[in-house]
C-alpha positions as CSV (number, residue, x, y, z in Angstrom):
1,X,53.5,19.4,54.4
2,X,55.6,18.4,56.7
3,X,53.2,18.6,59.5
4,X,51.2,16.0,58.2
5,X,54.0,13.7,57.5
6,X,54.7,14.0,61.0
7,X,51.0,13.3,61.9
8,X,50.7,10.2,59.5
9,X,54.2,9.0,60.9
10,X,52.5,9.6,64.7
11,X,49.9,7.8,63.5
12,X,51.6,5.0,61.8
13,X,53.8,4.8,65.3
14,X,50.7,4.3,67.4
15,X,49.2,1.3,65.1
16,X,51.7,-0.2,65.4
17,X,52.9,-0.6,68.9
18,X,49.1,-1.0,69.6
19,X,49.2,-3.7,67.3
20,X,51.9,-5.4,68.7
21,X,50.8,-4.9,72.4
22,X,47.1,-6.7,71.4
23,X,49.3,-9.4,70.2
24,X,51.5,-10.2,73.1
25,X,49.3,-9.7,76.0
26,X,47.0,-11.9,73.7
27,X,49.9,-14.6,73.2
28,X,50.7,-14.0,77.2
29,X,47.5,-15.3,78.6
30,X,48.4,-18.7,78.8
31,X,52.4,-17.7,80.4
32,X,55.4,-17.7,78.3
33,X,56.2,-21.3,78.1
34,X,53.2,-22.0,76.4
35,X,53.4,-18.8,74.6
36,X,56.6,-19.8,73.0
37,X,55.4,-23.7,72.4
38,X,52.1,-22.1,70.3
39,X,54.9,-20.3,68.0
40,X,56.3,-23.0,67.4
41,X,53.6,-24.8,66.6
42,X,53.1,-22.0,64.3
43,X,55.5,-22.6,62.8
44,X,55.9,-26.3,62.2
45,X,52.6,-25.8,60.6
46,X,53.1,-22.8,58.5
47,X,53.6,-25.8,55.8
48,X,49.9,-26.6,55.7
49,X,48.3,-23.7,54.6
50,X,48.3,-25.6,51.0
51,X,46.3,-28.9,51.6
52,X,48.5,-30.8,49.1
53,X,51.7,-30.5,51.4
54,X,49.6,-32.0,54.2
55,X,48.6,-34.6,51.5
56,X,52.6,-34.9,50.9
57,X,53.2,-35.2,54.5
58,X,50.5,-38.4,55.4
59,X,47.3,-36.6,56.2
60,X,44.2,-37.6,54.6
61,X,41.3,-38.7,53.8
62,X,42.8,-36.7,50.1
63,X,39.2,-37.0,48.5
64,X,36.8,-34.2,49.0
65,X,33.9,-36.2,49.2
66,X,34.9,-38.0,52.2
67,X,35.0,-34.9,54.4
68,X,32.7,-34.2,56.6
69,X,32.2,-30.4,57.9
70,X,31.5,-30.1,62.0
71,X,30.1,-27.4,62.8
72,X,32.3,-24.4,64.0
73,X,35.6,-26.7,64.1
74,X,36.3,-27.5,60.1
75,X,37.1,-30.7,58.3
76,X,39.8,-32.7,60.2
77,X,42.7,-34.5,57.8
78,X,43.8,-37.4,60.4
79,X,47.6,-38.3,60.0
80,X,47.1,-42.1,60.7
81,X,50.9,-42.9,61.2
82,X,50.7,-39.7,64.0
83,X,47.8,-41.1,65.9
84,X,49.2,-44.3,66.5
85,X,51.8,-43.1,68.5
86,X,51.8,-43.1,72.4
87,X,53.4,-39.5,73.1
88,X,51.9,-36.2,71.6
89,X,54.7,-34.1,69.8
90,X,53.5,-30.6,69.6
91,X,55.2,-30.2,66.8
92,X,53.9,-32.8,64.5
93,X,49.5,-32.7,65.4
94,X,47.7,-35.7,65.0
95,X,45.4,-33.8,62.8
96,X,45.0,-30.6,60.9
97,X,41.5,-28.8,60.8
98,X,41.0,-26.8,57.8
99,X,37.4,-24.5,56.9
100,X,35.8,-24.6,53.7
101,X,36.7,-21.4,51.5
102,X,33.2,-20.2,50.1
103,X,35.3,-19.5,46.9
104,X,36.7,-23.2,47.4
105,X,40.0,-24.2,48.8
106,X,40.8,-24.5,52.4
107,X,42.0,-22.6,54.8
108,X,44.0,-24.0,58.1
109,X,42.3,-23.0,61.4
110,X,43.5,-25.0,63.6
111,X,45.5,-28.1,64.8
112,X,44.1,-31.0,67.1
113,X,46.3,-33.7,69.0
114,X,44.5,-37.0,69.5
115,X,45.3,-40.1,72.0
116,X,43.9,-43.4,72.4
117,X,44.0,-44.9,75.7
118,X,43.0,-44.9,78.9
119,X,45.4,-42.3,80.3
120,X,43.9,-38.7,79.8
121,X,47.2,-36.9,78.6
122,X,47.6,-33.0,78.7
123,X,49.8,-30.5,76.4
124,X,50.5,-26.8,76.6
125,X,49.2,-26.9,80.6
126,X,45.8,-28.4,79.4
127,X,44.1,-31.4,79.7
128,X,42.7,-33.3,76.9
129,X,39.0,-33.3,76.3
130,X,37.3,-36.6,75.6
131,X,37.7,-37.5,71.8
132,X,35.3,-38.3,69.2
133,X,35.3,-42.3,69.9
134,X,35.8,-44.0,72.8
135,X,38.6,-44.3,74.4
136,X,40.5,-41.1,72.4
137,X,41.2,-38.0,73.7
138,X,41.6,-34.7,71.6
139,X,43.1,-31.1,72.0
140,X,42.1,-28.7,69.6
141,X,44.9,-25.5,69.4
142,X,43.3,-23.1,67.4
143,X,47.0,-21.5,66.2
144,X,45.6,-19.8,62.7
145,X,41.7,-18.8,63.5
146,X,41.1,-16.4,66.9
147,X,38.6,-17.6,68.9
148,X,36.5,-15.8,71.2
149,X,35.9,-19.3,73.7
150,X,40.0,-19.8,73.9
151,X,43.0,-21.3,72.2
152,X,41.8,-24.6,73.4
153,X,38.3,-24.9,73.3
154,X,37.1,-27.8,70.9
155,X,34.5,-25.1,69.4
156,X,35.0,-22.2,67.2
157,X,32.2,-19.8,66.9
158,X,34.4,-17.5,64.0
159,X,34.6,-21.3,62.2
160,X,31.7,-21.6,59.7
161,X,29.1,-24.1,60.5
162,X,27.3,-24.1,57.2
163,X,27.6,-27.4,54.4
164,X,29.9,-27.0,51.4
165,X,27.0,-26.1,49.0
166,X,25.8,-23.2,51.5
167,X,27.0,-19.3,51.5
168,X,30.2,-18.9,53.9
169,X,29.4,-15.4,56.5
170,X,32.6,-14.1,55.2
């Protein structure tokens, strides 16, 4: 007996400083800086995982039928008050993307930062990509969904791309 509770505690021991290694050299691939900034982002965000706070907090559009799904990034709630503003705050994202639950509900993947102008600004070491109209500029920070193409990449293959009346992969 007490073999094996040595075993399972062995066990148990290994999980989790494997688990813990994955997640740092994971968080360490863009340095330490931005490693830390991404935590905080984290956490500024934790919030919005329920929709209605971001409702609460100025991000809309707050009916359903006005969303509109892109494929492997989400629906985007725009903060309008944010994205009129001429720095970027990490802390407080221009939008929230958020993916269909296929038992409804939403779940927050990710985070974009928008800019109009004609100055192409950069966050977190990365330059923005060109935005959805012209003359914006967007980030994407992918802070609550992995994704295999990187943190910043506007595209998230693990995001469903499937309409709101089709079967979610998960």
């Amino acid at each position: 007996m007490k073999k094996r509770g040595v075993l399972m505690m062995t066990v148990a021991i290994v999980f989790v400083v494997t688990f813990v290694l994955t997640n740092v050299a994971g968080a360490q691939s863009y340095g330490p800086v931005v490693s830390k900034q991404l935590s905080e982002v984290r956490q500024a965000t934790t919030k919005y995982h329920d929709i209605k706070v971001a409702f609460e907090d100025g991000y809309g559009p707050k009916d359903e039928a006005k969303y509109h799904l892109v494929p492997n990034m989400g629906i985007h709630l725009t903060n309008n008050e944010l994205l009129g503003t001429s720095t970027n705050d990490p802390l407080a994202p221009e939008v929230l993307v958020y993916e269909p639950k296929k038992n409804g509900g939403y779940k927050l993947v990710a985070v974009e930062y928008m800019s109009l102008g004609e100055k192409r600004p950069s966050l977190f070491g990365q330059e923005f990509d060109d935005g959805p109209f012209p003359g914006s500029f967007a980030l994407h920070a992918w802070v609550w969904q992995a994704n295999p193409d990187g943190m910043f990449s506007p595209f998230n293959p693990n995001v469903a791309n499937l309409n709101n009346n089709s079967e979610y992969p998960r």
